[in-house]
C-alpha positions in Angstrom: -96.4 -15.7 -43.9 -99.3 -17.3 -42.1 -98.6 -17.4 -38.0 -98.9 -21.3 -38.0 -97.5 -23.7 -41.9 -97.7 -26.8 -42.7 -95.0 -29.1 -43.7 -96.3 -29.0 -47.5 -95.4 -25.1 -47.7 -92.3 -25.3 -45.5 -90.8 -27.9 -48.4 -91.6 -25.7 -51.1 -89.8 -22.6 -49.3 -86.5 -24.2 -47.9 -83.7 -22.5 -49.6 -85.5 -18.7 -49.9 -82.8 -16.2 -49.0 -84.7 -14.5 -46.4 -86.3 -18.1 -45.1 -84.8 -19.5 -41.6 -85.7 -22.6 -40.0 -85.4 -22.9 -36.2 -85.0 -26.2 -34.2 -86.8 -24.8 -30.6 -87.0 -28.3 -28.6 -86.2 -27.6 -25.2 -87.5 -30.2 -22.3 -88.1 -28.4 -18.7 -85.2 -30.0 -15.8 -88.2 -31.6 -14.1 -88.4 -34.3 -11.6 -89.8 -37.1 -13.6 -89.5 -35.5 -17.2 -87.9 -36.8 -19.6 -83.7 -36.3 -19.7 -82.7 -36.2 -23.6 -80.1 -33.7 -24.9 -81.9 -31.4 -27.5 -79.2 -30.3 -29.2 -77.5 -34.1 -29.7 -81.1 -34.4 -31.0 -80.8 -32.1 -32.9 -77.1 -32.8 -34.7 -78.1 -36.4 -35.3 -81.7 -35.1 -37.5 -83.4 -31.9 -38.4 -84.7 -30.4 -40.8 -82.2 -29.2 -43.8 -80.7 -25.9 -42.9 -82.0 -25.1 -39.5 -80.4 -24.0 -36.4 -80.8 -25.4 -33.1 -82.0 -22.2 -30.5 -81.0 -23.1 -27.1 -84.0 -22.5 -24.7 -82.5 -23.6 -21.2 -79.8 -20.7 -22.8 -82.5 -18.1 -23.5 -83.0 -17.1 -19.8 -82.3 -15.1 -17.0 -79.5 -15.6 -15.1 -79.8 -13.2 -12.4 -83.1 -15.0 -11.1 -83.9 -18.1 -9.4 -86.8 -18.7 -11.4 -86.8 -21.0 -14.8 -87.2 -19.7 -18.3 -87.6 -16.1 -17.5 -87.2 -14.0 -20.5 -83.3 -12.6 -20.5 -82.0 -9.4 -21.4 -83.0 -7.9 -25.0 -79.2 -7.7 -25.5 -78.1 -11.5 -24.6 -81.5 -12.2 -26.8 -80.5 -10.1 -29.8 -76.5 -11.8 -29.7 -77.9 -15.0 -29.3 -80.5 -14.5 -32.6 -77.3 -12.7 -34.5 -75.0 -16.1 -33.6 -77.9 -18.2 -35.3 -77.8 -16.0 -38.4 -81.8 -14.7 -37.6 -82.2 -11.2 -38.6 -83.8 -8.3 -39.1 -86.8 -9.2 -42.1 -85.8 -13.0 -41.8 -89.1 -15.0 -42.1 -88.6 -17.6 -39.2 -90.3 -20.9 -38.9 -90.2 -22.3 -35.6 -90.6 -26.1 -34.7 -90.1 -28.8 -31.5 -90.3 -32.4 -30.9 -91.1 -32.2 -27.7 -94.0 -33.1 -25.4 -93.9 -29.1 -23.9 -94.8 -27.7 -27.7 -92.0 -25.4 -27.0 -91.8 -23.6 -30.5 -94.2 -21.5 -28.8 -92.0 -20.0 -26.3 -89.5 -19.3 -29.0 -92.4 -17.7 -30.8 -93.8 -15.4 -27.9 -89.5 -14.3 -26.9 -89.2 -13.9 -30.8 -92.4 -11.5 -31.1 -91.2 -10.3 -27.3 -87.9 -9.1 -28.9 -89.4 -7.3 -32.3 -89.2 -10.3 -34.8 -92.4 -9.9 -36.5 -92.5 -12.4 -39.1 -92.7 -15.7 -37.0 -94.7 -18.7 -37.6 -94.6 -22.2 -36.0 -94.8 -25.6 -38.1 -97.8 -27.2 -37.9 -97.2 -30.6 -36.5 -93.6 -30.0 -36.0 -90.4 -32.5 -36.4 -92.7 -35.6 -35.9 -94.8 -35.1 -38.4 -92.1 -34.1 -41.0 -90.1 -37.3 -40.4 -93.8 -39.4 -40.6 -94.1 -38.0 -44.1 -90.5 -39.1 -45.5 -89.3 -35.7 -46.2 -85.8 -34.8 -45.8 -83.4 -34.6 -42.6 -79.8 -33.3 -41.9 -77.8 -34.0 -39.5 -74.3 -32.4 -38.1 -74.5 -28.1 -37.6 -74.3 -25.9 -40.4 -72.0 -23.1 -40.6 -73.7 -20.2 -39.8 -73.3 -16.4 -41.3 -74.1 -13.7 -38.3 -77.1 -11.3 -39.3 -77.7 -8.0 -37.5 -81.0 -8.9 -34.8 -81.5 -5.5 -33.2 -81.6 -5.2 -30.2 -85.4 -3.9 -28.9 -87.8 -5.5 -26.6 -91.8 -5.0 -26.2 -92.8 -6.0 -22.6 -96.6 -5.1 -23.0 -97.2 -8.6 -23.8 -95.7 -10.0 -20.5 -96.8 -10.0 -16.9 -94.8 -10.0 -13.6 -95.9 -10.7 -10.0 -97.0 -7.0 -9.5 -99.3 -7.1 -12.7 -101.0 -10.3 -11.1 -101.5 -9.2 -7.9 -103.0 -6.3 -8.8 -105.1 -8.3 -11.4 -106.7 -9.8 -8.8 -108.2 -7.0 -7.5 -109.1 -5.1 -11.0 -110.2 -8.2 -13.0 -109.6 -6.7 -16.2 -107.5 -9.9 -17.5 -108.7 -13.5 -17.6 -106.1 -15.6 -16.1 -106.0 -19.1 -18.2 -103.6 -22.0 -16.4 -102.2 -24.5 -19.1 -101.3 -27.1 -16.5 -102.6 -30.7 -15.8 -105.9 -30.7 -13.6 -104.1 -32.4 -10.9 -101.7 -29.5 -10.6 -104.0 -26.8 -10.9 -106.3 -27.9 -8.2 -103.2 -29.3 -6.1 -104.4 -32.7 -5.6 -100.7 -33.3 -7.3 -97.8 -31.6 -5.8 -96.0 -29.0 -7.6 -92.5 -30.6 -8.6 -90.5 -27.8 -7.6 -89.2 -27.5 -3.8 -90.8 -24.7 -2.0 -93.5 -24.2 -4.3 -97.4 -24.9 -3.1 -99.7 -26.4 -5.1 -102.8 -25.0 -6.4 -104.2 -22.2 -8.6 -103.8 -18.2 -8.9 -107.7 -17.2 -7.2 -110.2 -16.9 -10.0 -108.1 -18.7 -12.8 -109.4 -20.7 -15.4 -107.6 -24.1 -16.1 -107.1 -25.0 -19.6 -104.4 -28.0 -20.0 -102.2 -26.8 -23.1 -102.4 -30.5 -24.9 -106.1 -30.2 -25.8 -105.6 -27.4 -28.0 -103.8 -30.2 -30.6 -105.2 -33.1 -32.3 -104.4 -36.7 -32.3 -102.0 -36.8 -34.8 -100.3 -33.3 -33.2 -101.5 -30.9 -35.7 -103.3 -27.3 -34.0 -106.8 -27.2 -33.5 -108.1 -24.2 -35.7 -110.7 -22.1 -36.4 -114.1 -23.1 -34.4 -112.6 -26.3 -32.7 -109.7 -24.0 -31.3 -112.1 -21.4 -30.2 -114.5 -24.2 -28.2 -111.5 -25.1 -25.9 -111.0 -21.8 -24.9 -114.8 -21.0 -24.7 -115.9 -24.0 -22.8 -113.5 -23.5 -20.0 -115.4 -19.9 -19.8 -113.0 -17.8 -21.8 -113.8 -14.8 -23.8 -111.9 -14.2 -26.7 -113.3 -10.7 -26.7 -111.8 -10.1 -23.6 -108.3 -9.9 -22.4 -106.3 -12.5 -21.6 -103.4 -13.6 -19.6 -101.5 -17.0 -19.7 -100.1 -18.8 -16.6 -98.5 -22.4 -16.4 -95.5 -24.1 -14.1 -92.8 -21.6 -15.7 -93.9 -20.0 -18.8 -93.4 -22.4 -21.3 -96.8 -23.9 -22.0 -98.5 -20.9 -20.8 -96.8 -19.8 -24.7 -98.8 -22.6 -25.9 -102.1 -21.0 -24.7 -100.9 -17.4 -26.2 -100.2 -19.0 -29.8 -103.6 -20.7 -29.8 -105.5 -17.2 -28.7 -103.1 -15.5 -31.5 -104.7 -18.2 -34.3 -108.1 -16.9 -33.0 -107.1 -12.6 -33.0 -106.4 -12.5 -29.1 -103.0 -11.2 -28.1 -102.8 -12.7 -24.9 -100.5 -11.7 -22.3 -98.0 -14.8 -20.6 -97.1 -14.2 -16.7 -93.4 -14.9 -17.0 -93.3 -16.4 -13.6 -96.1 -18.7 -13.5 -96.7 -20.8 -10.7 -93.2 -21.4 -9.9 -92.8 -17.5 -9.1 -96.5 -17.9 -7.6 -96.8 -20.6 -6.0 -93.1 -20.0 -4.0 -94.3 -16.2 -3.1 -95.3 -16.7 0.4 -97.8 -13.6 0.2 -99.8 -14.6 -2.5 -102.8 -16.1 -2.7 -103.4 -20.0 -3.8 -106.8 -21.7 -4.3 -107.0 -25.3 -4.8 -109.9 -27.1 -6.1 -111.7 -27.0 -9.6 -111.9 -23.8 -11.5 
């Protein structure tokens, strides 16, 4: 199964015994943002047979910091509950402004699901092409997800620090140009605005086209490139809290890059009294 399907192939499989469909729309608690329930989303349309994965459920408890990957064990109970196994083929998709079927994607690959791949254009365009929704929650049959976990595509403060120092990974920002230069506040009390020193900012919505399809191929690769990005090289993702920082880590994984996401972002950043911020243009 190809890392990223379109809505064509995903009809033709529905129904495959080994096939599960994941609803991953999750919207950040944000000042501003928008405040719709996912899941009441969810149980009033989706697409036949899939589950509804709880992101704002899918995170550490023991930290103040939002959307940090959890345990592998609350992971792997959560995935079993869902009835996502091990050798399910999952397709992931959102209908939400954040593209968050890619975080479900990089905890998925995170927590040694292998076979993953997100829906090209997602809910919207599913509905936009008349296919068929459900609504309502499906009774779901556990399945044994074990329980593993591969850190050596995440990053933590430490990692960062010392990264600035080494330069062995490019550090890429997926957030709005106002935030990354700090001429916009951060939305989070106590955090500063600004930019990890030396990062590159690439804001997570240009890698799509107009109608909310993925950029491929060369046109991918030219976003990344002409913020000064080598795709030879490696890379690390950064945004407010991780979430669209997954966006720039699916898009490097369509072009052969395993990028790295810094699981605290800017909100673990930017709060950290001894780090360093930069504020301006890349």
């Amino acid at each position: 199964m190809d890392a990223l399907v379109t809505t064509e192939w995903l009809a033709g499989e529905l129904g495959a015994g080994d096939l599960r469909v994941v609803d991953a729309t999750y919207l950040p608690a944000l000042p501003g943002g928008p405040n719709d329930d996912p899941a009441t989303d969810y149980a009033a349309a989706h697409i036949p047979g899939a589950v509804f994965m709880d992101l704002a459920d899918l995170a550490d408890t023991n930290t103040d910091l939002p959307s940090m990957l959890p345990p592998p064990e609350k992971f792997a109970s959560r995935m079993q509950s869902l009835g996502l196994g091990d050798g399910s083929r999952i397709v992931l998709y959102d209908n939400s402004l954040y593209r968050t079927a890619a975080r479900a994607w990089f905890m998925l690959r995170t927590f040694g699901a292998h076979d993953v791949a997100i829906l090209d254009g997602g809910f919207a365009k599913w509905q936009k092409e008349g296919r068929p929704v459900a609504a309502g929650r499906d009774q779901l049959r556990h399945r044994h997800f074990t329980v593993w976990a591969d850190r050596s595509g995440v990053r933590d403060l430490n990692q960062m620090k010392a990264n600035l120092d080494s330069g062995a990974e490019q550090v890429v920002d997926a957030r709005s140009p106002a935030r990354f230069s700090g001429e916009e506040p951060d939305p989070r009390p106590g955090t500063e605005a600004g930019h990890i020193p030396g990062s590159k900012n690439l804001p997570y919505g240009t890698l799509f086209n107009d109608d909310g399809t993925w950029k491929t191929g060369e046109a991918l690769k030219a976003e990344f490139v002409a913020v000064g990005i080598d795709l030879a090289k490696p890379v690390v993702t950064t945004c407010g809290s991780g979430i669209t920082a997954s966006v720039l880590a699916f898009g490097a994984h369509l072009l052969g890059n395993e990028a790295a996401v810094y699981d605290g972002s800017w909100s673990e950043w930017g709060a950290d009294r001894s780090t360093p911020k930069a504020t301006g243009a890349a």
